[in-house]
C-alpha positions in Angstrom: 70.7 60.7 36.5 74.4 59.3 37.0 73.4 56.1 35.8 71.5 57.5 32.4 74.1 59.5 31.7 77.0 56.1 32.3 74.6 54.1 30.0 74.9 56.9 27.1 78.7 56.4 27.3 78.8 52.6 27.7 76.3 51.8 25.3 76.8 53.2 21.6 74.1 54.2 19.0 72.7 50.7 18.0 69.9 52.5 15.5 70.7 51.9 11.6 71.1 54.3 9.3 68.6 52.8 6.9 67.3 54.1 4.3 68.8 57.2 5.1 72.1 55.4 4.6 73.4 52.1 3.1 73.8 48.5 5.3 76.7 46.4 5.5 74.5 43.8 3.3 77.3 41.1 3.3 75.6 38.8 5.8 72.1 39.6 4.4 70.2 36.9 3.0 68.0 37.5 0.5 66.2 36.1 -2.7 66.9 33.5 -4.8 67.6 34.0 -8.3 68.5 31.5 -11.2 71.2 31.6 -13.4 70.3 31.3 -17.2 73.6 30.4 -18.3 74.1 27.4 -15.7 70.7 26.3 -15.4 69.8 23.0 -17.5 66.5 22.7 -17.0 66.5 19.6 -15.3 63.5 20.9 -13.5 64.3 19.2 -10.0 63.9 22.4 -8.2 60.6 23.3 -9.8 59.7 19.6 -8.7 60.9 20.3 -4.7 59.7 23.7 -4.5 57.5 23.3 -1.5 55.1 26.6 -2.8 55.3 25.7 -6.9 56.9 28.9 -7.1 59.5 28.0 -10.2 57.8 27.6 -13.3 58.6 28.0 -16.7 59.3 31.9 -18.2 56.4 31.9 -20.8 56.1 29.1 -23.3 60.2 28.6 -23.2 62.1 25.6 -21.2 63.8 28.3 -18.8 62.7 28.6 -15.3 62.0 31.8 -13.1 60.8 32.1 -9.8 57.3 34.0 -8.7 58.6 36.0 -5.6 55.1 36.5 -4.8 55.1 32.4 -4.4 58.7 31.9 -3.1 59.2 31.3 0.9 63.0 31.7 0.1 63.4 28.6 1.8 66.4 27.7 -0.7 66.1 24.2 -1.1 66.2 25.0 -4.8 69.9 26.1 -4.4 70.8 23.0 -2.6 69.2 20.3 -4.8 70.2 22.0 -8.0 73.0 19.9 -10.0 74.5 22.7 -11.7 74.9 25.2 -9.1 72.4 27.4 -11.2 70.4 29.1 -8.1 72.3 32.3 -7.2 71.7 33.6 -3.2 71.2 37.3 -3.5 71.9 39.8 -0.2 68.9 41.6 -2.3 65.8 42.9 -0.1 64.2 45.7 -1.6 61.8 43.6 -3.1 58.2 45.6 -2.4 56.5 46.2 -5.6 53.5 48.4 -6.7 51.6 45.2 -8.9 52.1 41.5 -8.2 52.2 40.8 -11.6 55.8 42.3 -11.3 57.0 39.7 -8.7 56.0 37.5 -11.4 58.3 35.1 -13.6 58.0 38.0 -17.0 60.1 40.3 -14.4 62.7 37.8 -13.1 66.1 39.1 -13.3 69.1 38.1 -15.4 72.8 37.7 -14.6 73.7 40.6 -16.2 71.1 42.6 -14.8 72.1 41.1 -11.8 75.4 43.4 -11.5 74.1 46.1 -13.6 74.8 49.3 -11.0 71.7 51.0 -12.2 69.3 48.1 -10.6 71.5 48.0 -7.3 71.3 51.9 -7.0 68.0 52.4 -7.7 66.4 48.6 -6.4 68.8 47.2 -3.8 72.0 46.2 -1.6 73.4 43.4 -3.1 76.9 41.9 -2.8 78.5 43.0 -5.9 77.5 46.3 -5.6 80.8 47.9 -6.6 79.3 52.0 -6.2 78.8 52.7 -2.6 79.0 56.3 -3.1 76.0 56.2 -5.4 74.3 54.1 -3.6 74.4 56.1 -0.4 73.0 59.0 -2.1 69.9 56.9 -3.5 69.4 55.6 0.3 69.7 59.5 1.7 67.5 60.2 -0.9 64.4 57.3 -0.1 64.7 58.2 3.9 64.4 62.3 3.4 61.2 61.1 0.7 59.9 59.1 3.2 59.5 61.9 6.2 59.1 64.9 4.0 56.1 62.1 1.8 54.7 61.3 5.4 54.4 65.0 6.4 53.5 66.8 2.8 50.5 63.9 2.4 49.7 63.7 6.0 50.9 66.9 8.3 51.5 64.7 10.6 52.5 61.0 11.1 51.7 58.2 9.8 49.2 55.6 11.5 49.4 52.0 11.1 47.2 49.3 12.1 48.2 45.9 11.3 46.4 42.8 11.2 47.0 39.6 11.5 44.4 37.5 8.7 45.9 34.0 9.4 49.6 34.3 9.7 52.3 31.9 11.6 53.5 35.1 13.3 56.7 35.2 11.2 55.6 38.8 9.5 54.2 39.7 12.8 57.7 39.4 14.7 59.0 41.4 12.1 56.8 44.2 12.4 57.1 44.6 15.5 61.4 44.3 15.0 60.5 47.4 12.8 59.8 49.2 15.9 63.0 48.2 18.0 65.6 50.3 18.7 67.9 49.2 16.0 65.3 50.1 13.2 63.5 52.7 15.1 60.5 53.1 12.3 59.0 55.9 14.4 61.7 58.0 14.0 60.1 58.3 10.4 57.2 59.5 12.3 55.1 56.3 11.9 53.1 55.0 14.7 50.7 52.0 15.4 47.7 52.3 16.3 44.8 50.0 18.2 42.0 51.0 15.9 41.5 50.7 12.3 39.0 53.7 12.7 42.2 55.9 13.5 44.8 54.1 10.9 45.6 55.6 7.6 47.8 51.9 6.3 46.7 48.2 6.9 50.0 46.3 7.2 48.3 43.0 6.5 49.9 39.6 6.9 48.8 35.6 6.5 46.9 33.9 4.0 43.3 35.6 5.0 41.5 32.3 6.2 38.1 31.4 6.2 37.3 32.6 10.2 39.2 35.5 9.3 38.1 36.8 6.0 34.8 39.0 7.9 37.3 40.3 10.5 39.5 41.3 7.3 36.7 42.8 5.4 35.2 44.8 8.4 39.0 46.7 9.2 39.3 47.6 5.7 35.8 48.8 5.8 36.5 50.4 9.4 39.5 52.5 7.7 39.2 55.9 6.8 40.9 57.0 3.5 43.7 57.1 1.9 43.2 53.1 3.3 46.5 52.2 2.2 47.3 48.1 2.4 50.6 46.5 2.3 51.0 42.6 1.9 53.3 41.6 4.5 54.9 38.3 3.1 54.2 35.2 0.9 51.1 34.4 2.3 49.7 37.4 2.0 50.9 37.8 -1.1 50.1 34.5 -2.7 48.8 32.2 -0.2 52.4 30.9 0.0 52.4 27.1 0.7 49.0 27.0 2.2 47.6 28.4 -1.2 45.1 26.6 -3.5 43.5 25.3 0.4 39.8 24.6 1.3 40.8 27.0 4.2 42.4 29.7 3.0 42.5 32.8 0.2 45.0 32.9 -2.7 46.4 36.5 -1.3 44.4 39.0 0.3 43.8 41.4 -2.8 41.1 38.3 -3.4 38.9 40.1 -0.7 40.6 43.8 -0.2 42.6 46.0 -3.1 46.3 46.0 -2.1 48.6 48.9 -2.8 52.2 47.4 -1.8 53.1 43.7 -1.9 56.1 43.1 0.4 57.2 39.1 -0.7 59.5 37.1 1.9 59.1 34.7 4.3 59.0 36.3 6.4 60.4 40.1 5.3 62.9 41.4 6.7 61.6 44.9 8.5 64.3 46.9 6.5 62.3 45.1 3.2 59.0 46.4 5.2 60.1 49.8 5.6 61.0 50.1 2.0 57.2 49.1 1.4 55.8 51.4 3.7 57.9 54.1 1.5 56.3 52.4 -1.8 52.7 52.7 -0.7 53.2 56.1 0.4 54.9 57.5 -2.4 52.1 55.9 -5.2 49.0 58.4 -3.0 48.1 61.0 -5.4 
């Protein structure tokens, strides 16, 4: 007991605060965005992304990025002549529809530093409202216990499944669950069985030897069977899309309700998924 109670005092809390309060986001890295008044079109990062994920916005010359694509491995910001590619601390990147990770909803500059997007969407380093953006944090973390417990009574249980991945998603699922993000203290829990899961956290590309396995947990799920794309290739396929082995993104064998993009997400950007998904149940 003398040596529990000498560890309390030695060792201080080490659990964030997230979502329940903001991050120091400073050191965070997060997507990359392109700046439309720099950028030339020169095209060289479209022409070294490794996962085609910069294309042009529409039928103009200026290029976006499809996050649902992008492995944020930022070799676009280090080839690009005119220092165009911005590095964002942004990871609050889970969205509803994949079309919306699409080039149409690419940011711009001035959206970029417009408070409204950084309170409402993310921690990025030229947030200049902390105050405001605490308050939208306290706010997602008491919606995502008193969501979990109004649609559940009880907590939420999450099988996750690995359709093909390089265990990058995987490693940060299970980081979610560490003491320094402590997801259960949200009252979600893992579970062994599909049968007794209410969420599939799903990550990889969904390759041919796994596509039946894939089919049969969703099947195997009871309702609300909730499923959240953990990464690129989940997503998109990533850089192993358009392959004689693989799916182009999961929702090509199983509906998805969250898509989480990253490679691989950070588990603060999978906890603010796992809010997403629950918050669209009816």
């Amino acid at each position: 007991m003398f040596h529990v109670i000498q560890k309390i005092l030695k060792y201080p809390r080490v659990t964030v605060k997230y979502p329940k309060g903001p991050i120091e986001a400073s050191h965070i890295v997060g997507k990359p965005a392109i700046d439309t008044s720099l950028c030339k079109q020169c095209g060289q990062c479209a022409a070294r992304c490794p996962s085609s994920a910069i294309t042009p916005i529409g039928n103009t010359s200026q290029l976006g990025i499809n996050y649902d694509q992008c492995i944020f491995c930022f070799l676009c910001q280090e080839i690009c002549p005119s220092n165009a590619v911005i590095e964002m601390a942004e990871f609050e990147l889970a969205q509803k529809s994949r079309t919306s990770l699409r080039v149409k909803s690419l940011l711009e500059k001035k959206e970029i530093s417009s408070k409204e997007e950084q309170s409402d969407r993310a921690i990025a380093k030229n947030s200049s409202n902390l105050m405001d953006l605490q308050e939208t944090n306290e706010e997602l973390g008491h919606r995502l216990e008193k969501a979990i417990l109004k649609k559940f009574g009880r907590s939420l249980q999450i099988r996750e499944v690995d359709s093909g991945s390089c265990n990058g998603c995987d490693y940060e699922i299970n980081s979610s669950g560490n003491p320094y993000n402590d997801i259960e203290r949200f009252g979600v829990h893992f579970v062994a069985s599909p049968r007794h899961a209410d969420m599939l956290l799903v990550t990889g590309t969904a390759t041919r030897n796994m596509e039946q396995a894939l089919l049969k947990t969703y099947e195997a799920t009871p309702a609300p069977k909730l499923v959240v794309a953990v990464g690129a290739c989940a997503c998109s396929g990533g850089i192993f899309q358009d392959s004689y082995a693989t799916k182009n993104g999961i929702d090509s064998l199983i509906p998805v309700d969250v898509y989480i993009p990253g490679c691989p997400p950070r588990p603060r950007a999978i906890i603010y998924g796992i809010l997403k998904a629950i918050n669209q149940m009816k």
